[in-house]
C-alpha positions in Angstrom: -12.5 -11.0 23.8 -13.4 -7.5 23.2 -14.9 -7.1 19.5 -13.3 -4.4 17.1 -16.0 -1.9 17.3 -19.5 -1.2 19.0 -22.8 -3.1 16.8 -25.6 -0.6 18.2 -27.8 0.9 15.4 -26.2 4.2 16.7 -22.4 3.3 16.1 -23.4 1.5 12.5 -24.8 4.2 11.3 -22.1 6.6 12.2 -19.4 3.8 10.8 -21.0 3.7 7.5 -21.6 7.2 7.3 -18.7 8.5 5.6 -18.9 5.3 2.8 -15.8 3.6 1.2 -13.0 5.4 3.0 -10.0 4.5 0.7 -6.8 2.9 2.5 -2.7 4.0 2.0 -1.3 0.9 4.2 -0.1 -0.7 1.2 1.6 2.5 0.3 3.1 3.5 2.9 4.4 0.2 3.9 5.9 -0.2 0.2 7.2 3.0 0.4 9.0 2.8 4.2 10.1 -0.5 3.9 11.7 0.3 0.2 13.2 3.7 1.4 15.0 1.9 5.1 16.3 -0.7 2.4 17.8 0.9 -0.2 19.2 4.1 2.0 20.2 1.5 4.6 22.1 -0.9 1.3 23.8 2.2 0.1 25.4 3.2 3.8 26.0 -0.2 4.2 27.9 -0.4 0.6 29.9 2.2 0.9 30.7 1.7 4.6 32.1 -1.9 3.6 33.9 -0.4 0.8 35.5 1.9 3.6 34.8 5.1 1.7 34.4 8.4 3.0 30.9 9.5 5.4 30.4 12.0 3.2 30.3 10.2 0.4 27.6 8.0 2.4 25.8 11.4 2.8 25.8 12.2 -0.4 24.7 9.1 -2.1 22.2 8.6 0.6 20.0 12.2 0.3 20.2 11.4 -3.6 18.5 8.0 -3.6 15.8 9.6 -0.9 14.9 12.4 -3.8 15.7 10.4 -6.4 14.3 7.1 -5.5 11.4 8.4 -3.8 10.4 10.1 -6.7 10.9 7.4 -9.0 8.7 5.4 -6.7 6.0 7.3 -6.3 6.0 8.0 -10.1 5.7 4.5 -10.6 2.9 3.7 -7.8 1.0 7.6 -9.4 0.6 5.5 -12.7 0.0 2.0 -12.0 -2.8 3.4 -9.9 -3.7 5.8 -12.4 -3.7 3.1 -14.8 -6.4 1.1 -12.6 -8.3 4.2 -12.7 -8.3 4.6 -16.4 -9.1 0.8 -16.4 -12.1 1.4 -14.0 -13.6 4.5 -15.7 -13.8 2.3 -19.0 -15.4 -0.6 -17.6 -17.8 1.5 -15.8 -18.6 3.6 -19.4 -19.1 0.1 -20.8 -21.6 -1.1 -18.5 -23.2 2.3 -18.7 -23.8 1.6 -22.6 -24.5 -1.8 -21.8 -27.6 -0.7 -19.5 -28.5 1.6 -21.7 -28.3 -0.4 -24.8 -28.8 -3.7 -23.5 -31.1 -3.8 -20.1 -32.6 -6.9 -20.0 -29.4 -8.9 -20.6 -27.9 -6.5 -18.1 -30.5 -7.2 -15.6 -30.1 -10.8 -16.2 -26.8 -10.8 -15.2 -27.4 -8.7 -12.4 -30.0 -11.6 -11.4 -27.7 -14.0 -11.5 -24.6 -12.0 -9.6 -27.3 -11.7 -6.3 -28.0 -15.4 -6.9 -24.6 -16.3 -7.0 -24.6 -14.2 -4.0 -27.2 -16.6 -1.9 -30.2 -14.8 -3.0 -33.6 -16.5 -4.3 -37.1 -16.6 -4.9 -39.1 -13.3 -4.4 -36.1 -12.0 -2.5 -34.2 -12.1 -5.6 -36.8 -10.9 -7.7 -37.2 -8.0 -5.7 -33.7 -7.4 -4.9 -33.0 -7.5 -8.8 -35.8 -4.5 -9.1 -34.6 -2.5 -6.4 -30.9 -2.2 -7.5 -31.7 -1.9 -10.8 -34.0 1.0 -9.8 -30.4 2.6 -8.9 -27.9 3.2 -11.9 -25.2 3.7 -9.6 -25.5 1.0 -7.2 -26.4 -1.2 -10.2 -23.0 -0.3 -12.3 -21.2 -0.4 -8.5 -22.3 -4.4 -8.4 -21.4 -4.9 -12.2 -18.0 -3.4 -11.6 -17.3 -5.8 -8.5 -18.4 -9.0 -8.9 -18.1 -8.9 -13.2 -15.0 -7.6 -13.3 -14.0 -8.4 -9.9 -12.9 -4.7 -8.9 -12.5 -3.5 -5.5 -14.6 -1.3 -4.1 -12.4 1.7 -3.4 -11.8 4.4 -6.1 -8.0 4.6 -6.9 -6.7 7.7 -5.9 -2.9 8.1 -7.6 -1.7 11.4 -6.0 -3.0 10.4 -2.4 -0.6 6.9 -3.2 1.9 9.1 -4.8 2.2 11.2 -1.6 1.4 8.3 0.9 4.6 6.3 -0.5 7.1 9.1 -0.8 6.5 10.7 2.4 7.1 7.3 3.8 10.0 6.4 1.9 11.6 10.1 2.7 10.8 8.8 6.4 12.4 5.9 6.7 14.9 6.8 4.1 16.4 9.1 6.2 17.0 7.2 9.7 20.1 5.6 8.5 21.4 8.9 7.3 21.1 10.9 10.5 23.6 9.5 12.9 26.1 10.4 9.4 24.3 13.8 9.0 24.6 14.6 12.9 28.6 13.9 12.8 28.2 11.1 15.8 30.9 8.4 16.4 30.3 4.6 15.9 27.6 6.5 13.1 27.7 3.2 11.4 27.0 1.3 14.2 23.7 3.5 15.6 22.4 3.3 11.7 22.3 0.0 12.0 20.6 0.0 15.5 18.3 3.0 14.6 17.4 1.0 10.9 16.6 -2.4 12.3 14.2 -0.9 15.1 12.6 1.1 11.9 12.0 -2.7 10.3 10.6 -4.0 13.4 8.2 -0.9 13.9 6.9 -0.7 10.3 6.2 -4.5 10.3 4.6 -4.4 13.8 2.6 -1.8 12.2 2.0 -4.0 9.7 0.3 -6.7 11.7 -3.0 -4.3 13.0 -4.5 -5.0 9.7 -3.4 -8.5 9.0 -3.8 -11.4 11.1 0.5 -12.1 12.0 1.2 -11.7 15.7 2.8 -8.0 16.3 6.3 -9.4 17.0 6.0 -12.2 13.8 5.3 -9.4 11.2 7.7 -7.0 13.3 10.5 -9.8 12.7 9.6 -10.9 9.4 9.9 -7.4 8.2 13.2 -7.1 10.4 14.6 -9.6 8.5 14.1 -8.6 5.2 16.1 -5.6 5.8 18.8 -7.5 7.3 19.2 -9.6 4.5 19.2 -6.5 1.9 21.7 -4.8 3.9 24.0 -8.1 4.4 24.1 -8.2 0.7 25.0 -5.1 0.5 27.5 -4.9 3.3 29.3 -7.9 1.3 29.3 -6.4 -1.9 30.8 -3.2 -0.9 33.2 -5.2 1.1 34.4 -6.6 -2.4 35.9 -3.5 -3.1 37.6 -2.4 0.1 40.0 0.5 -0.5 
């Protein structure tokens, strides 16, 4: 089986050159799968209701904006939250190495023994990160307060989850925008294959077979849109 990447000194060092490269996967998948759902639930709402295309139109480009935006407001300040939440924690331990080093550096010692470390290798491993502030603080913030090592950014999630909600919010819409026949009937075709693709997506960083994440994801939608198909059958006019 062919390993995920190359393991000479060469390719390591040019792997770990550009450090922590912070990920949008979560993002954009939030964002695609929420913007096929909820564009696909109104067409299919006001399609079982029997209303007008345009109205499915109209009601459609407004929850892109609307929704989008309201989603990637949301997803800009939980992550700016975590943030905040970081940069205190790190001022804390800041004071507390300051004001407090050997206690610091005993928890440090005992983090790199939890870790596997012992003996003079923890002895000298404890002097030579605590030789670094930053690293030191970067270890503190980790496995203390059990944060990750990426550094929230909340306008690169902002962006990564309403680009993809705009995205896949709009596949349902364009067999409706483009004036074709059986419109409905394409939408549905043209929304499931967007399910199956984002969730086959999906599965190159997770461990799901390609075709179990594609269907999985598949089938959420489905079952969104049912609902919704149903409910705007209710009031047929």
């Amino acid at each position: 089986m062919e390993l995920e990447h190359g393991h000479s000194k060469e390719e390591i060092a040019a792997r770990l050159a550009p450090g922590m490269q912070t990920r949008y996967l979560r993002d954009v998948v939030y964002g695609g799968i929420d913007g096929a759902v909820t564009t696909f639930a109104i067409v299919a709402g006001v399609q079982g209701a029997g209303l007008s295309p345009h109205i499915i139109v109209a009601l459609g480009v407004a929850n892109i904006l609307a929704d989008g935006f309201s989603m990637a407001a949301g997803n800009y300040s939980g992550t700016k939250a975590d943030l905040d939440d970081r940069k205190r924690l790190q001022a804390v331990e800041e004071r507390h190495i300051t004001e407090a080093p050997d206690g610091e550096r005993e928890e440090l010692r005992q983090i790199l023994y939890l870790r596997g470390l012992s003996g003079p290798v923890l002895a000298d491993a404890t002097d030579a990160i605590a030789a670094n502030r930053d690293k030191w603080i970067e270890i503190m913030l980790t496995d203390e307060y059990g944060l990750s090592l990426e550094v929230p950014r909340p306008l690169q999630a902002a962006l990564a989850t309403f680009i993809a909600f705009l995205i896949a919010g709009s596949i349902p819409l364009i067999p409706f925008l483009l004036g074709l026949s059986q419109a409905f009937t394409i939408a549905i075709v043209a929304t499931g294959v967007t399910f199956f693709v984002i969730g086959t997506a999906k599965s190159y960083w997770s461990l799901s077979r390609w075709w179990r994440s594609g269907a999985e994801t598949l089938l959420i939608g489905a079952l969104a849109a049912s609902i919704a198909y149903f409910v705007g059958s209710l009031f047929y006019v």
